[in-house]
LOVEXLO-339631 format. One line per 8 residues: number of its first residue (from 0); their letters; for each residue z, x, y of N, C-alpha, C, CB. Coordinates in steps of 0.001 Angstrom, whole numbers, padded with zeros to 6 digits. Glycine has a CB too. Example, Ala and Ser with C-alpha at 12.3 -4.5 7.8 and 13.67 -1.06 7.14 Angstrom:
0> AS> 007800:013190:-005690:007800:012300:-004500:007800:013200:-003300:009046:011308:-004473; 007080:012850:-002250:007140:013670:-001060:007870:012900:000030:005725:014084:-000598
! end
This chain:
0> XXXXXXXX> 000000:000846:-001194:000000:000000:000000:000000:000880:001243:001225:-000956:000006; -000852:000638:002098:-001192:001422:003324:-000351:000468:004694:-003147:001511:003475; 000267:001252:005796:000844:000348:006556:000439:000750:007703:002172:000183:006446; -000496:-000090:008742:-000794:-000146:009728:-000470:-000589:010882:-001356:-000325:009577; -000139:000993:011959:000799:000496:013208:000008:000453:014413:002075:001471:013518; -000466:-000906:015019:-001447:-000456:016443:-000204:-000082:017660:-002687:-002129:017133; -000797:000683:018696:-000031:000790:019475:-001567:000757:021103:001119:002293:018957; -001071:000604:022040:-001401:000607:023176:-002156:-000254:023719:-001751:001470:023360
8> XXXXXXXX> -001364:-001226:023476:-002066:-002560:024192:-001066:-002743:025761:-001863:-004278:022898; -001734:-003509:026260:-000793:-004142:027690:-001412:-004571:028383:-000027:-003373:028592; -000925:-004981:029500:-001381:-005326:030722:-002344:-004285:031800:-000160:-005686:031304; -004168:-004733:032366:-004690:-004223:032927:-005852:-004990:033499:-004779:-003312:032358; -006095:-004484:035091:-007126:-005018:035319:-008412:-005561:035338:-007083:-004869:035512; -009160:-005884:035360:-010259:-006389:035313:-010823:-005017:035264:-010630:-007401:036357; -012094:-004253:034614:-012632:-003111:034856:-011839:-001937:034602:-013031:-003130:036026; -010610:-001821:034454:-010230:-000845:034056:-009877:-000928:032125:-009086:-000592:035093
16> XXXXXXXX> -009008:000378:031896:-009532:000799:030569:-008391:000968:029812:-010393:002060:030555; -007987:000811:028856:-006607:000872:027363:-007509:001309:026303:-005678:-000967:026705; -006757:002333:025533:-007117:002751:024433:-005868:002407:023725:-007605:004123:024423; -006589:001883:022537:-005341:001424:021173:-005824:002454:020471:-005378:-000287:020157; -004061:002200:020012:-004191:003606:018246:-003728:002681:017009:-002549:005475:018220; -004321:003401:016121:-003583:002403:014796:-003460:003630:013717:-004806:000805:014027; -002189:004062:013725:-001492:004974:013075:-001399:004441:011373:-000038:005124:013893; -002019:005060:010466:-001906:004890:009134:-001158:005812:008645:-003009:004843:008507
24> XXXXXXXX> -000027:004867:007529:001015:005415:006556:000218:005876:005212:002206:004209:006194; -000936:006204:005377:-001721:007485:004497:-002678:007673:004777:-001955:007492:003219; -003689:008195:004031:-004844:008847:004100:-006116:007331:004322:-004959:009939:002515; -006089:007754:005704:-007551:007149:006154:-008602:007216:005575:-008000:007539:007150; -008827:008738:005124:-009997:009308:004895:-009960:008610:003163:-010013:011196:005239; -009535:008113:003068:-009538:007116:000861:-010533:005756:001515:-006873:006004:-000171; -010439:005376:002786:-010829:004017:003315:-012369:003964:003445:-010130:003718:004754; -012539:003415:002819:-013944:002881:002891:-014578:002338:004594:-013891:001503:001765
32> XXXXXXXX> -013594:001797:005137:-013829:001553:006521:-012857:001154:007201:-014712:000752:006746; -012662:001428:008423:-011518:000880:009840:-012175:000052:010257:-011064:001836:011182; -010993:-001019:010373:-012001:-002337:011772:-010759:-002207:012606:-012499:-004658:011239; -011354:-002678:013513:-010208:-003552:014702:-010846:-004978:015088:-010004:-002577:016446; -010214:-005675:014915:-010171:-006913:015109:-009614:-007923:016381:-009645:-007102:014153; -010135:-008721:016625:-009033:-009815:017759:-009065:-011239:017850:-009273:-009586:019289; -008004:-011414:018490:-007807:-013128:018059:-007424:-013585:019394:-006454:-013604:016763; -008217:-014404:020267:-007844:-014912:021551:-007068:-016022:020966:-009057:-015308:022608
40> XXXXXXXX> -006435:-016542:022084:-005808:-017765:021697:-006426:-019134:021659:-004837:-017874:022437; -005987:-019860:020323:-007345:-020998:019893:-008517:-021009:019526:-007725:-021640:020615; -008857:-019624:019530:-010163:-018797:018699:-009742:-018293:017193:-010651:-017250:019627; -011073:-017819:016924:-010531:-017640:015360:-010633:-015895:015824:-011808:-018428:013659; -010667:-015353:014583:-010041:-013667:014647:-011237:-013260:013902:-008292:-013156:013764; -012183:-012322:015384:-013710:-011457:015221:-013444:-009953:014947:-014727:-011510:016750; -014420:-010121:014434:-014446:-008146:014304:-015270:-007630:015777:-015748:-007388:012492; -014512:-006675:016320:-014789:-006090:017366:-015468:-004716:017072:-013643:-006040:018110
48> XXXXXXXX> -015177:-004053:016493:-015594:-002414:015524:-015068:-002102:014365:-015183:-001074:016179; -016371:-001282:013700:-016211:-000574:012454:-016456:000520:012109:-016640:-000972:011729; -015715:001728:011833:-016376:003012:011417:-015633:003202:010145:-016248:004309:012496; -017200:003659:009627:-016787:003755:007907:-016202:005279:007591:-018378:003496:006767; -016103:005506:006231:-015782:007344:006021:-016806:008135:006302:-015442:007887:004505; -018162:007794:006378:-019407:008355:006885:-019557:008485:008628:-020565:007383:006276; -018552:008209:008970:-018251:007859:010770:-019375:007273:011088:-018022:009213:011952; -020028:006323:010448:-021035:005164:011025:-020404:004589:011731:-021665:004191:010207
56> XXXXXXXX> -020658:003864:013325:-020316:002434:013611:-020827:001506:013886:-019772:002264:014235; -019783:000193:014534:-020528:-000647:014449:-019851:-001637:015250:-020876:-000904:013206; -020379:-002294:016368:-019336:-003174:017193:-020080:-004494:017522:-018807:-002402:018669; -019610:-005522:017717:-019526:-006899:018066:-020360:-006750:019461:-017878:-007523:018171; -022067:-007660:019608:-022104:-007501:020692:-021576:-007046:022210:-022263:-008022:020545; -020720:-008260:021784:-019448:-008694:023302:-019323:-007290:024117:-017345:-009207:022652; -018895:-006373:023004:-018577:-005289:023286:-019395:-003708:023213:-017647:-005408:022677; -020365:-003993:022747:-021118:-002503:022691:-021310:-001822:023946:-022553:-002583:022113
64> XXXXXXXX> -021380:-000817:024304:-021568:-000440:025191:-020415:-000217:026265:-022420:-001060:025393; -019135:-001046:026155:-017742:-000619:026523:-016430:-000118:025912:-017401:-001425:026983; -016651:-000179:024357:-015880:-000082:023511:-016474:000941:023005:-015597:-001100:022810; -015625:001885:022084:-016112:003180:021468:-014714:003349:020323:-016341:004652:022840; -015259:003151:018953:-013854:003280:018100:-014884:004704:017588:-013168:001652:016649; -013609:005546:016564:-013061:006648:016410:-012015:006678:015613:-012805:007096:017415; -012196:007906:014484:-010916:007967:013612:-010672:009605:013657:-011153:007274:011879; -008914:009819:013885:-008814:011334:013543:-008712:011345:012204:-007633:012131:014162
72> XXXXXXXX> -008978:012088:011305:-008284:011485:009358:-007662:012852:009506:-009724:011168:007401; -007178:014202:010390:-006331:014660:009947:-004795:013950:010662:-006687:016052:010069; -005161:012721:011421:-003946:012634:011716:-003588:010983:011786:-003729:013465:012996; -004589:010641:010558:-004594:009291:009805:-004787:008245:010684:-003341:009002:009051; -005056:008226:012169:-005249:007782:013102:-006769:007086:013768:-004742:008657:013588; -006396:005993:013871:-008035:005158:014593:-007704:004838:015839:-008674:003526:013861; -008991:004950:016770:-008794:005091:018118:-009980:003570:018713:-009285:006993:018640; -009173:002702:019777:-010204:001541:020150:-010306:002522:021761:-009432:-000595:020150
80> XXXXXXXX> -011465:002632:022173:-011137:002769:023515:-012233:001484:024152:-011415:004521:024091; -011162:001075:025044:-011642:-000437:025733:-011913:000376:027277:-010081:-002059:025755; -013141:000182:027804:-013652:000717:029538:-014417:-001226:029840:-015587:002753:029542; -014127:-000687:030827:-015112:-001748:032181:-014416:-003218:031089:-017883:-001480:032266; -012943:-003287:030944:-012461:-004910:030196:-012576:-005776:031310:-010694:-005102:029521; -012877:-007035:030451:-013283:-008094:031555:-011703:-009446:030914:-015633:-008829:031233; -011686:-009928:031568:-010644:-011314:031224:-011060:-011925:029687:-010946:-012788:032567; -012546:-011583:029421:-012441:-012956:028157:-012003:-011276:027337:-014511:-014372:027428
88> XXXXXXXX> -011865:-010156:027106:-011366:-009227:026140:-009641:-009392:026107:-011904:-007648:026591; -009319:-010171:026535:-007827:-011063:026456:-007533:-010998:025202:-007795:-012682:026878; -007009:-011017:023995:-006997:-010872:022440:-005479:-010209:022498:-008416:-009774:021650; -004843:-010638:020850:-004113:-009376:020051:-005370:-008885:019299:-002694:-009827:018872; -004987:-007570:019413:-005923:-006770:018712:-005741:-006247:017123:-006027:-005658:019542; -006012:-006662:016068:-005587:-005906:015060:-006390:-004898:014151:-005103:-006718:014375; -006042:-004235:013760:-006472:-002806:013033:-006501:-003155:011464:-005246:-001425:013358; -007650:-003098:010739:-007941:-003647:009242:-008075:-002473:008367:-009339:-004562:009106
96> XXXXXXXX> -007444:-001801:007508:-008575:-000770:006636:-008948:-001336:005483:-008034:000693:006167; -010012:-000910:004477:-010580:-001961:003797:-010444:-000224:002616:-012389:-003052:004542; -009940:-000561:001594:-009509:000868:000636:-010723:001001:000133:-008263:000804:-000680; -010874:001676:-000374:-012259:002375:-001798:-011762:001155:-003164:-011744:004948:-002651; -012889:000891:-003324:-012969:-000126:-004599:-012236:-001623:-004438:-012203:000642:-005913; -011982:-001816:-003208:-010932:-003149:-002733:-011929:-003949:-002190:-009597:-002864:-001492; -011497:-005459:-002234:-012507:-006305:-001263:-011351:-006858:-000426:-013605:-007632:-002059; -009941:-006410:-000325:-009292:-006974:000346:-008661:-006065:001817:-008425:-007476:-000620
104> XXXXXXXX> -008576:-006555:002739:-008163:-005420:003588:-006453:-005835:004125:-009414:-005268:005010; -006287:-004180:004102:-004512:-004250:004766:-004686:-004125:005788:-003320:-003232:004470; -003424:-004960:006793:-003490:-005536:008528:-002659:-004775:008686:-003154:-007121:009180; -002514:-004645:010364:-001415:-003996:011210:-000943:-005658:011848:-002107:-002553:012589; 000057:-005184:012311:000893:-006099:013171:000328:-007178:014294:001731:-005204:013879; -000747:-006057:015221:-001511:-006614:016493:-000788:-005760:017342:-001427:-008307:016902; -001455:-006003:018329:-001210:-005551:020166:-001852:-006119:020746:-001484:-004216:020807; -000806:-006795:021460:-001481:-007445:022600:-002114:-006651:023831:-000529:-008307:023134
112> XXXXX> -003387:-007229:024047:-004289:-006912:025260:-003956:-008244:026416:-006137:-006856:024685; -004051:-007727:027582:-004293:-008856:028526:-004796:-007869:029972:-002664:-009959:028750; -006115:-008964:030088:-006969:-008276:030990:-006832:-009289:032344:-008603:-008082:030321; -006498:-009182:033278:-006283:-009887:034667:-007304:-010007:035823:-005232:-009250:035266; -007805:-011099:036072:-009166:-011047:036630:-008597:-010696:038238:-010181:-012670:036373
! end
């Protein structure tokens, strides 16, 4: 069992920028792929980015082009960096890894984002 901790969500303006981390209790590098995920409120919960063990990615329209995920695997660590956030990127954000040979993926907690127009 892998345990996933996001950290660096909060409060920020319109256009400015938060990077989340999601600290893994083992080896990243066994994971077939990192997502980060989000769930506005009364919405259902989208995939925002994906980078696999091949460091392919892969992001949710909404967001290409402002978002940039990233994994360190010597320091078991995935990186969201959020630039130019607008109000609807409002979400908890959560961090998914999906193991080698699994179809099921282990969650982190969330972090809340809130972007202020």
């Amino acid at each position: 069992q892998v345990q996933l901790v996001e950290s660096g969500g909060g409060l920020v303006q319109a256009g400015g920028s938060l990077r989340l981390s999601c600290a893994a209790s083992g080896s990243i590098s066994s994971m077939n792929a990192m997502h980060w995920y989000r769930q506005a409120p009364g919405k259902q919960r989208e995939l925002v980015a994906t980078i696999t063990n091949s460091g392919s990615t892969r992001y949710a329209d909404s967001v290409k082009g402002r978002f940039a995920i990233s994994r360190d695997n010597a320091k078991n660590t995935v990186y969201l960096q959020m630039n130019s956030l607008k109000p609807e990127d409002t979400a908890v954000y959560y961090c998914a890894a999906l193991p080698a040979g699994r179809s099921t993926l282990y969650w982190g907690q969330g972090t809340q984002v809130t972007v202020s127009s």
